[in-house]
N, CA, C and O atoms as CSV, one atom per row, in Angstrom:
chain,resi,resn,atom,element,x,y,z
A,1,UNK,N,N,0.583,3.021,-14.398
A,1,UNK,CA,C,-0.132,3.282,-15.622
A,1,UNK,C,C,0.663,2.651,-16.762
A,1,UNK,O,O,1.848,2.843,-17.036
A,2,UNK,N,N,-0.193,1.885,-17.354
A,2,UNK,CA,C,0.735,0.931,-18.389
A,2,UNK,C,C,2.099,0.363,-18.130
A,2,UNK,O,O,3.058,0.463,-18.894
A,3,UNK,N,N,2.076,-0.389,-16.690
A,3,UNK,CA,C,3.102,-0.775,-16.454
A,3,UNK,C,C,4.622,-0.095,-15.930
A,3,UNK,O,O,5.762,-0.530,-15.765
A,4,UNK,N,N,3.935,1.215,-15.778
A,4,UNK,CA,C,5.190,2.595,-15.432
A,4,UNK,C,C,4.739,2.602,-13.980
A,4,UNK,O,O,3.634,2.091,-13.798
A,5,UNK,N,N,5.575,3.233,-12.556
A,5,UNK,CA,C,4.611,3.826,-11.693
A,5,UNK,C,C,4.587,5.425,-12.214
A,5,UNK,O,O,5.224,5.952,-13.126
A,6,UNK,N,N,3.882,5.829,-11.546
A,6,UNK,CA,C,3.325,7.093,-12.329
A,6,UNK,C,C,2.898,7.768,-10.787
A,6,UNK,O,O,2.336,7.124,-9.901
A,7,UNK,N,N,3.398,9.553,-10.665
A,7,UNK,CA,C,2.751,10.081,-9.925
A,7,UNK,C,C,1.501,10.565,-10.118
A,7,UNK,O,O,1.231,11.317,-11.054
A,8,UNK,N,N,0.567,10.128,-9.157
A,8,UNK,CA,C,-0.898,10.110,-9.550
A,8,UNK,C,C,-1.290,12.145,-9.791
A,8,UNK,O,O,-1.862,12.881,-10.595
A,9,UNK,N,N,-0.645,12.220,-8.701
A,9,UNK,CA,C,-0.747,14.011,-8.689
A,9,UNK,C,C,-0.222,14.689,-9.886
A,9,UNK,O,O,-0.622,15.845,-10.021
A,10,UNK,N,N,0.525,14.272,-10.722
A,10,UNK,CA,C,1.500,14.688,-12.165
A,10,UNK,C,C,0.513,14.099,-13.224
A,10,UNK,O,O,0.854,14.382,-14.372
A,11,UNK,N,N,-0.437,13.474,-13.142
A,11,UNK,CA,C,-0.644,12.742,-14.690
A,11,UNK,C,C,-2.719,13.646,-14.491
A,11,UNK,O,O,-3.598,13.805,-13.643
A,12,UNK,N,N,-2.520,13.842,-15.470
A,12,UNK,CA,C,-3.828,14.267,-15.885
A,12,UNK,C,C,-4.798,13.449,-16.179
A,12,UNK,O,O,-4.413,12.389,-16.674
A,13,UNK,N,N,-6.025,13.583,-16.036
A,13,UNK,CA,C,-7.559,12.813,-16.067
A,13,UNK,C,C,-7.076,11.997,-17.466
A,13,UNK,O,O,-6.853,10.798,-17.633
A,14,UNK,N,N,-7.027,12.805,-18.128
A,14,UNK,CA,C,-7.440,12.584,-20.086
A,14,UNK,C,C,-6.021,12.175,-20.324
A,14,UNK,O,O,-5.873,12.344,-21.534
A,15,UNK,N,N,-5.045,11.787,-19.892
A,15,UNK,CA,C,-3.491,10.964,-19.882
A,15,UNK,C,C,-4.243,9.357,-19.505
A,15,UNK,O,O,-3.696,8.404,-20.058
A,16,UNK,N,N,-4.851,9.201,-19.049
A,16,UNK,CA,C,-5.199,8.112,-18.750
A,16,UNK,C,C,-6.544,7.008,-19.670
A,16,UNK,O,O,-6.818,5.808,-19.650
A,17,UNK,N,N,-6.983,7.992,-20.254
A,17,UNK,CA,C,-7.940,7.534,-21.282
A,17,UNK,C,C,-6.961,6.166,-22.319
A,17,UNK,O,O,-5.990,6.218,-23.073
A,18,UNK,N,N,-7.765,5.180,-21.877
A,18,UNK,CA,C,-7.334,3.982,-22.989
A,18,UNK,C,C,-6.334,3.439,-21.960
A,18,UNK,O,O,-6.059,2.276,-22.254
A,19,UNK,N,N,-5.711,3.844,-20.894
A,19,UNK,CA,C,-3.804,3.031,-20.700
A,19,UNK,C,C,-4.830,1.731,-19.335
A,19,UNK,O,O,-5.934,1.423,-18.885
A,20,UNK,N,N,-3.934,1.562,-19.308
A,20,UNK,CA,C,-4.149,0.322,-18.107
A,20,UNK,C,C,-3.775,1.019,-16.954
A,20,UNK,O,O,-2.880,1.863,-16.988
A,21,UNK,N,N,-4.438,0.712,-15.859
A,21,UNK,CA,C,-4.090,1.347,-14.590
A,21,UNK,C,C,-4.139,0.656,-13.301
A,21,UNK,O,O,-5.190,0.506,-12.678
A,22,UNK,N,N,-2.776,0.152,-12.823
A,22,UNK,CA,C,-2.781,-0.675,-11.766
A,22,UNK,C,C,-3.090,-0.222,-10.517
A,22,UNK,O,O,-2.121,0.471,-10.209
A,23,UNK,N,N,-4.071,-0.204,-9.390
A,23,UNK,CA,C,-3.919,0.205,-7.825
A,23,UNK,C,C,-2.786,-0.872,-6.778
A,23,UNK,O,O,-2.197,-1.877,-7.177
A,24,UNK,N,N,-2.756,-0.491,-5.888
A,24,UNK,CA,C,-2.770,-1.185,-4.959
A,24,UNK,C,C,-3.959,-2.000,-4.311
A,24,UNK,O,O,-3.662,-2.832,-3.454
A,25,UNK,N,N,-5.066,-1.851,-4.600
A,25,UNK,CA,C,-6.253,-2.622,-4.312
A,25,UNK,C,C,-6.349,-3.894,-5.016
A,25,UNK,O,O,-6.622,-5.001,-4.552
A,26,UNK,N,N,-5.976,-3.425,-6.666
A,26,UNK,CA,C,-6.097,-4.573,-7.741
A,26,UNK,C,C,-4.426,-5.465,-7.281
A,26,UNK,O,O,-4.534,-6.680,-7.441
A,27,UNK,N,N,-3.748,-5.251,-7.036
A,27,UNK,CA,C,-2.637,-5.764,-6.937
A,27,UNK,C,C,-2.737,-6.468,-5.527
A,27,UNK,O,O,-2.038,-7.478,-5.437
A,28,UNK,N,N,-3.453,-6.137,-4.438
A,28,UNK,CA,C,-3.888,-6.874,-3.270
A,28,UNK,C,C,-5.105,-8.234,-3.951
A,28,UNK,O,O,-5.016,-9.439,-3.717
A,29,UNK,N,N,-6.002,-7.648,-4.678
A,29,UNK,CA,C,-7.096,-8.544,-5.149
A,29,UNK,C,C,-6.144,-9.567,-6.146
A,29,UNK,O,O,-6.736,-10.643,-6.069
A,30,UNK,N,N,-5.824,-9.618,-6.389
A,30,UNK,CA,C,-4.754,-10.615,-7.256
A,30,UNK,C,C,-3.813,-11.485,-5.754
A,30,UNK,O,O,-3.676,-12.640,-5.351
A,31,UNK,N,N,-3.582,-10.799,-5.549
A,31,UNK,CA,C,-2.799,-12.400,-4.235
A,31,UNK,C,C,-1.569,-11.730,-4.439
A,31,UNK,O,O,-0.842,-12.613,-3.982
A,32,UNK,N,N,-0.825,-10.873,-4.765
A,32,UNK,CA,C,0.619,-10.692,-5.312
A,32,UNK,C,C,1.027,-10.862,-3.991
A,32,UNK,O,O,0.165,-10.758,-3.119
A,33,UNK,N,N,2.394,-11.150,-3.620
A,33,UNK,CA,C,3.429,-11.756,-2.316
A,33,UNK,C,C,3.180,-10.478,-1.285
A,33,UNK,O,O,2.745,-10.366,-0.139
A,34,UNK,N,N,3.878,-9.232,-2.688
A,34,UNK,CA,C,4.044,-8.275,-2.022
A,34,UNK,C,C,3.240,-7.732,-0.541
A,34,UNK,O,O,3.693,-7.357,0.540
A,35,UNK,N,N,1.623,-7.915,-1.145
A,35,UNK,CA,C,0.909,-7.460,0.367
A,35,UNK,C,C,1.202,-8.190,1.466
A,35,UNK,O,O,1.227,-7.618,2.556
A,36,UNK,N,N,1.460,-9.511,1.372
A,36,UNK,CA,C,1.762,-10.431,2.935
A,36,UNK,C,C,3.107,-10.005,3.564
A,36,UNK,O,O,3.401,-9.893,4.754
A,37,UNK,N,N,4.132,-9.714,2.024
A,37,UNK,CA,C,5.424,-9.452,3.191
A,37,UNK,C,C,5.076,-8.121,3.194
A,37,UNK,O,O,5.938,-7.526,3.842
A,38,UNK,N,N,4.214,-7.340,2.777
A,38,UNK,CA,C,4.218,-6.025,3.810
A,38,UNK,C,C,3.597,-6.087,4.998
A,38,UNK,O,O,4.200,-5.450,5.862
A,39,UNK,N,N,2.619,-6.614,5.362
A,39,UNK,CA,C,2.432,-7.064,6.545
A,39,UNK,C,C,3.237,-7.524,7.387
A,39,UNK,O,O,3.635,-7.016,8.435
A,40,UNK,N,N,3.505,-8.611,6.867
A,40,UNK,CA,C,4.999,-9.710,7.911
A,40,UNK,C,C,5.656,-8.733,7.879
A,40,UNK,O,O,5.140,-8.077,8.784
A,41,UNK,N,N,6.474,-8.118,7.466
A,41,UNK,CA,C,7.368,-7.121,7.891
A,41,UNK,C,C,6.928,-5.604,8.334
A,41,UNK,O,O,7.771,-4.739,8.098
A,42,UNK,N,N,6.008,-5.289,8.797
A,42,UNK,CA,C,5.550,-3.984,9.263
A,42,UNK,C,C,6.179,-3.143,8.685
A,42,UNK,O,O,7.123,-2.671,9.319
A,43,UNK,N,N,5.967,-2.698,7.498
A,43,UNK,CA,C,6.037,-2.103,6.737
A,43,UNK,C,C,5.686,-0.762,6.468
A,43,UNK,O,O,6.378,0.191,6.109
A,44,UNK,N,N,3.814,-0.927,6.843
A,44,UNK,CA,C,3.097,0.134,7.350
A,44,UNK,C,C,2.652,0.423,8.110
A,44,UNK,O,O,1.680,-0.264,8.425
A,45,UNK,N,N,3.040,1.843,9.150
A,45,UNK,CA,C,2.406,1.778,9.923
A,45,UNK,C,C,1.198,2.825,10.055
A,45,UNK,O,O,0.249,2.576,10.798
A,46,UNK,N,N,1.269,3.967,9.330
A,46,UNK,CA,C,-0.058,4.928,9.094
A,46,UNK,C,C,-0.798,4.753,8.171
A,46,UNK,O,O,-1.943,5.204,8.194
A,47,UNK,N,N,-0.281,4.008,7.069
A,47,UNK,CA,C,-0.612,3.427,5.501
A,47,UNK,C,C,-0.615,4.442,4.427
A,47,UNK,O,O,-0.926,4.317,3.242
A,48,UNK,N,N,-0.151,5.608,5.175
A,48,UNK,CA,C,-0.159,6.998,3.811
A,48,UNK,C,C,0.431,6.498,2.922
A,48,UNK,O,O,-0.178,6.097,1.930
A,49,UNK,N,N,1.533,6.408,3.019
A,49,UNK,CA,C,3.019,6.028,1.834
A,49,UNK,C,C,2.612,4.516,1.012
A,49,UNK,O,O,2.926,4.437,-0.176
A,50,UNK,N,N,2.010,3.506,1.580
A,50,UNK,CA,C,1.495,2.027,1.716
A,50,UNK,C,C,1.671,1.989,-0.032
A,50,UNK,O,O,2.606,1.564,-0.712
A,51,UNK,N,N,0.192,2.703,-0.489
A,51,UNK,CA,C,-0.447,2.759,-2.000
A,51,UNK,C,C,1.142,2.709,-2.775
A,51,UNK,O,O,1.714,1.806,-3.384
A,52,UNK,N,N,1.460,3.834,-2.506
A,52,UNK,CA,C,2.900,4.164,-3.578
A,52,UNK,C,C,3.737,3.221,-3.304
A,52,UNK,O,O,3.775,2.400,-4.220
A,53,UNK,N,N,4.593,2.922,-2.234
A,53,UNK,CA,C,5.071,2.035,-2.236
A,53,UNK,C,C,4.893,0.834,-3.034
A,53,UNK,O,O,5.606,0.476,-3.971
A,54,UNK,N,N,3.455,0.016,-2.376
A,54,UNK,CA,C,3.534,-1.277,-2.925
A,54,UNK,C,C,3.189,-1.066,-4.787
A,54,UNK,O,O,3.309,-2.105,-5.437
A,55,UNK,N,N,2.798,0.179,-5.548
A,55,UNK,CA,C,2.620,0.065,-7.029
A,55,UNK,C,C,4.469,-0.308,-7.205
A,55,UNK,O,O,5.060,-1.301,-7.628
A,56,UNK,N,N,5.018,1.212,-6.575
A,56,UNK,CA,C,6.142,1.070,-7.219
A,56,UNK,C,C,7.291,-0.141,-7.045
A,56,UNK,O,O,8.343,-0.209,-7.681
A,57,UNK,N,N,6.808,-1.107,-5.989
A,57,UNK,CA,C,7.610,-2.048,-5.827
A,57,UNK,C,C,7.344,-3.353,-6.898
A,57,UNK,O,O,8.146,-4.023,-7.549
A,58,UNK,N,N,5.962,-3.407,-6.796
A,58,UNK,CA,C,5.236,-4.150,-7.912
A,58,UNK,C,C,6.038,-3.822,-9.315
A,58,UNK,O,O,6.782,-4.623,-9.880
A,59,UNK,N,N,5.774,-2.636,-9.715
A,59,UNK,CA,C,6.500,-1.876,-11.377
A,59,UNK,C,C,8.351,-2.741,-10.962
A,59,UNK,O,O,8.719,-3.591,-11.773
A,60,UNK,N,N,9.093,-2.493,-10.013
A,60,UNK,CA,C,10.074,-2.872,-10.058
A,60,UNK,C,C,10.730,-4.563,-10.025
A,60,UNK,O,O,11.787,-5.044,-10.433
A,61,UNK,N,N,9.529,-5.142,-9.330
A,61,UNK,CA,C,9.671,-6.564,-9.247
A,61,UNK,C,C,9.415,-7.001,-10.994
A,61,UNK,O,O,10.221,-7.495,-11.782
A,62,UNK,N,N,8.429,-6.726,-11.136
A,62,UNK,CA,C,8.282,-7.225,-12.594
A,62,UNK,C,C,8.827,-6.862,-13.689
A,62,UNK,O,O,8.701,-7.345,-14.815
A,63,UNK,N,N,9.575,-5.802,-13.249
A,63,UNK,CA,C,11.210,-5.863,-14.456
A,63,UNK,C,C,12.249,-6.407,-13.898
A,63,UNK,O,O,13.249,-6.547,-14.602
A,64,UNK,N,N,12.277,-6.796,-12.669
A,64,UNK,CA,C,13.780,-7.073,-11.741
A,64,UNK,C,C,13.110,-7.836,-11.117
A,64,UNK,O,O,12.421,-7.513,-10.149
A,65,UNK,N,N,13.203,-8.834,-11.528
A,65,UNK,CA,C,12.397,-10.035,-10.089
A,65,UNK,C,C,13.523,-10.922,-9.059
A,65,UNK,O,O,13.245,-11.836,-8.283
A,66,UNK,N,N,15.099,-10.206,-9.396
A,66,UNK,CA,C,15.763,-10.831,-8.307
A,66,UNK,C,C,16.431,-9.327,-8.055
A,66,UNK,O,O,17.618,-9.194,-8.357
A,67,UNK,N,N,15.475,-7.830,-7.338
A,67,UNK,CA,C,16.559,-6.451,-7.070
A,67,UNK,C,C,17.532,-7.179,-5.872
A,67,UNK,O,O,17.367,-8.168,-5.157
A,68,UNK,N,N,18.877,-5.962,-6.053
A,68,UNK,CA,C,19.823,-5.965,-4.810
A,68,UNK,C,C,19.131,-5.025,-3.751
A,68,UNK,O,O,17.957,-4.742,-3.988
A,69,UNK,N,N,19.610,-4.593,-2.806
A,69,UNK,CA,C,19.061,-3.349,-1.683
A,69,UNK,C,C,19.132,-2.654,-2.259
A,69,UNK,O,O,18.020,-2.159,-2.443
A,70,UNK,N,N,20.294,-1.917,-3.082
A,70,UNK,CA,C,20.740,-1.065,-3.469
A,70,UNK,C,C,19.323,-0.839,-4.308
A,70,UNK,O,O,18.384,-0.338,-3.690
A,71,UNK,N,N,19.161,-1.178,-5.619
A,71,UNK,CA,C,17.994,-1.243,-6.879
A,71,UNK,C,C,17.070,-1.281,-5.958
A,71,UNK,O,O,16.731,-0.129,-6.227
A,72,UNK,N,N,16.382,-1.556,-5.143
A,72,UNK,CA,C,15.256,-1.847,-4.328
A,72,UNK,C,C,15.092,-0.270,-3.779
A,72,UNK,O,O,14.051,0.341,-4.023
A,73,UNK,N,N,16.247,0.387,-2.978
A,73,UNK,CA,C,16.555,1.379,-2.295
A,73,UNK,C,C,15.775,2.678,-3.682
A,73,UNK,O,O,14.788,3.411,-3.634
A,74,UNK,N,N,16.784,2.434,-4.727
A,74,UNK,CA,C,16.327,3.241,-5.837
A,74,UNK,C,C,15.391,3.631,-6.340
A,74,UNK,O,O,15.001,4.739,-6.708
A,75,UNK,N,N,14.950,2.490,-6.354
A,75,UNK,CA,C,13.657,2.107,-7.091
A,75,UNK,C,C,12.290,2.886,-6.299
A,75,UNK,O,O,11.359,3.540,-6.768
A,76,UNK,N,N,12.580,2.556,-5.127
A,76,UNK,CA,C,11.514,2.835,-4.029
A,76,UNK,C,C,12.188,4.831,-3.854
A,76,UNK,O,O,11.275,5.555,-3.456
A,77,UNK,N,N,12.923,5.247,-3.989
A,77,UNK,CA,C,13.422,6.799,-3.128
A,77,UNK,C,C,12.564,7.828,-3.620
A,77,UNK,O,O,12.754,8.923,-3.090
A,78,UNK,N,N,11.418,7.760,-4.737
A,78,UNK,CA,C,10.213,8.949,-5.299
A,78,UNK,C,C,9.629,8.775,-3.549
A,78,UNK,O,O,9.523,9.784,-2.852
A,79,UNK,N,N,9.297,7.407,-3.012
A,79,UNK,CA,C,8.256,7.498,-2.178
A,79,UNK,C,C,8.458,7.901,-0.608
A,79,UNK,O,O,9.199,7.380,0.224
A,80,UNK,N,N,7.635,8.903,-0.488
A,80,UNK,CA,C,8.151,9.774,0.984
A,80,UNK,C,C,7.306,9.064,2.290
A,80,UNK,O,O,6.089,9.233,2.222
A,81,UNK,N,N,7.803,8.280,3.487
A,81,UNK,CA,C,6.926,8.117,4.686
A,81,UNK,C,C,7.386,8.840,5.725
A,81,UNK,O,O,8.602,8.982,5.853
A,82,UNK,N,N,6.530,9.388,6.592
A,82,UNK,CA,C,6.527,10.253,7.239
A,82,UNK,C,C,6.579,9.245,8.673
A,82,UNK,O,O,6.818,9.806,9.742
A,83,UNK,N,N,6.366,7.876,8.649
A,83,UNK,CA,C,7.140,7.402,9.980
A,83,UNK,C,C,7.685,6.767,10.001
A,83,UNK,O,O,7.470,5.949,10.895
A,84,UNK,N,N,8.758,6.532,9.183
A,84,UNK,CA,C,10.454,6.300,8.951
A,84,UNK,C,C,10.483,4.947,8.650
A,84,UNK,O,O,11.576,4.444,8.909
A,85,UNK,N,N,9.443,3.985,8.071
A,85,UNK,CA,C,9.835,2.152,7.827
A,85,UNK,C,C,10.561,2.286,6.955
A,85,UNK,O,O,10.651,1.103,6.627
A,86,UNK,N,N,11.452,3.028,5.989
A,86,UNK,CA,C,12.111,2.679,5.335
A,86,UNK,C,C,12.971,1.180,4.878
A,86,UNK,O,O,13.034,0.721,3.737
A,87,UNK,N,N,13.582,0.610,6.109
A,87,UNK,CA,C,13.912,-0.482,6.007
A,87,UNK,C,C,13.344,-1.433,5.935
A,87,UNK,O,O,13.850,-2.411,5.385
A,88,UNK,N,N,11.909,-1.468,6.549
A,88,UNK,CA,C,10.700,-2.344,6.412
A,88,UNK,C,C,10.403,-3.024,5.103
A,88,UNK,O,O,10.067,-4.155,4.753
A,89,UNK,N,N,10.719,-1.633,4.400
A,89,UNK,CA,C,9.862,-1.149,2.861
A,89,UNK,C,C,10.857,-2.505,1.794
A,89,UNK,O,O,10.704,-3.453,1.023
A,90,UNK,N,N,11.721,-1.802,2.389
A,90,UNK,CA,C,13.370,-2.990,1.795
A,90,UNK,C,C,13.140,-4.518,2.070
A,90,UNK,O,O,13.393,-5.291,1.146
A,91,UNK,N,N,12.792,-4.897,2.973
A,91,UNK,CA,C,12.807,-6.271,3.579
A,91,UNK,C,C,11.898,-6.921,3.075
A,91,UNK,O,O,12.051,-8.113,2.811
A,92,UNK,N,N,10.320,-6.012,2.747
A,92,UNK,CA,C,9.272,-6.661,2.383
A,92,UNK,C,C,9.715,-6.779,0.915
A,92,UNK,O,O,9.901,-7.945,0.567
A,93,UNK,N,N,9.887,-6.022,0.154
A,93,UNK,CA,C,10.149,-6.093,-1.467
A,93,UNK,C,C,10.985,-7.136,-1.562
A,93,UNK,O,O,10.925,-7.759,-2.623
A,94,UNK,N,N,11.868,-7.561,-0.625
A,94,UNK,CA,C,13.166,-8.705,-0.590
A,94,UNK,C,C,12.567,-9.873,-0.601
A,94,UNK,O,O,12.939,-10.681,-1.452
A,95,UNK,N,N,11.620,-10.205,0.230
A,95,UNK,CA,C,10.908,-11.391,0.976
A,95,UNK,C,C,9.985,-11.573,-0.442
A,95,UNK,O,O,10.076,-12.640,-1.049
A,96,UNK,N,N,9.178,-10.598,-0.900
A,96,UNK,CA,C,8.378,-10.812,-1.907
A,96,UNK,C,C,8.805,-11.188,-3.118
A,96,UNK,O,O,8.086,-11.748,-3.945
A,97,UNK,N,N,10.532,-10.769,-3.356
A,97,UNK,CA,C,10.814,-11.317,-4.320
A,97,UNK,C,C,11.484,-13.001,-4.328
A,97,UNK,O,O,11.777,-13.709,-5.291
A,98,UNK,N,N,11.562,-13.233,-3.073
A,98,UNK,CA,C,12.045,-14.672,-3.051
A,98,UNK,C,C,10.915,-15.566,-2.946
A,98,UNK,O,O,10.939,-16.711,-3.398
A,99,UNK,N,N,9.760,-14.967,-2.254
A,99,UNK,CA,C,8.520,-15.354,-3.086
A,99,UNK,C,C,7.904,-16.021,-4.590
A,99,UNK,O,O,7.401,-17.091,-4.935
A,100,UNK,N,N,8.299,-14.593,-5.306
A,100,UNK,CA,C,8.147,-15.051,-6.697
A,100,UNK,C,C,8.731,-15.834,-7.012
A,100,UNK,O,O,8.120,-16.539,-7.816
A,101,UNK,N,N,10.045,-16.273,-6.738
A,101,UNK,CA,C,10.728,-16.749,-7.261
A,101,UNK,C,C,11.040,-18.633,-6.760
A,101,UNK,O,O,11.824,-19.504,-7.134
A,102,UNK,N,N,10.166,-18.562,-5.962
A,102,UNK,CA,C,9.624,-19.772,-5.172
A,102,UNK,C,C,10.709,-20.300,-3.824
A,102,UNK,O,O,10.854,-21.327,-3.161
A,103,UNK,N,N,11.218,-19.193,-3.876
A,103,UNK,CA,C,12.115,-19.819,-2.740
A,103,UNK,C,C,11.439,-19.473,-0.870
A,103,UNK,O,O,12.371,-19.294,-0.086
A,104,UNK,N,N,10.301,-19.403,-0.352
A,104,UNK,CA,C,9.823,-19.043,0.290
A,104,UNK,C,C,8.156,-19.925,0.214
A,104,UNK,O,O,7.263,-19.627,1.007
């Protein structure tokens, strides 16, 4: 929401009136890296966690478009998966950012 990730369950209907609001759908419909290296890297495998993930990796690439693991690790720890890709989650945000950055 306006460029923040935002827990969807914490923010109220009428908080959102007027702001900009990014999905993971709109951020797939745009081409962003991120969805291919979540794929290439199996990333998801039930897709619960998927949505949150890829906003909040998105919100972090586009203030940090070269993170370490560490910042990546951080950045990503609000989001809970219940079948453990954690490292997946890391690799794809990595890959996507060498993406942006045209090295890939």
């Amino acid at each position: 929401m306006n460029g923040r990730a935002v827990l969807s369950c914490m923010v109220l209907a009428i908080e959102c009136d007027g702001a900009v609001i990014e999905t993971a759908e709109g951020i797939a419909d745009a081409g962003h890296p991120l969805i291919e290296a979540y794929i290439k890297n199996w990333a998801a495998q039930c897709g619960y966690c998927t949505p949150g993930f890829i906003v909040t990796a998105r919100v972090l690439l586009d203030r940090n478009p070269d993170p370490t693991v560490d910042e990546i690790k951080e950045a990503l720890s609000g989001n809970l998966c219940r079948c453990g890709t954690y490292p997946a989650h890391v690799k794809a945000v990595l890959e996507a950012a060498r993406v942006l950055k045209g090295e890939n």
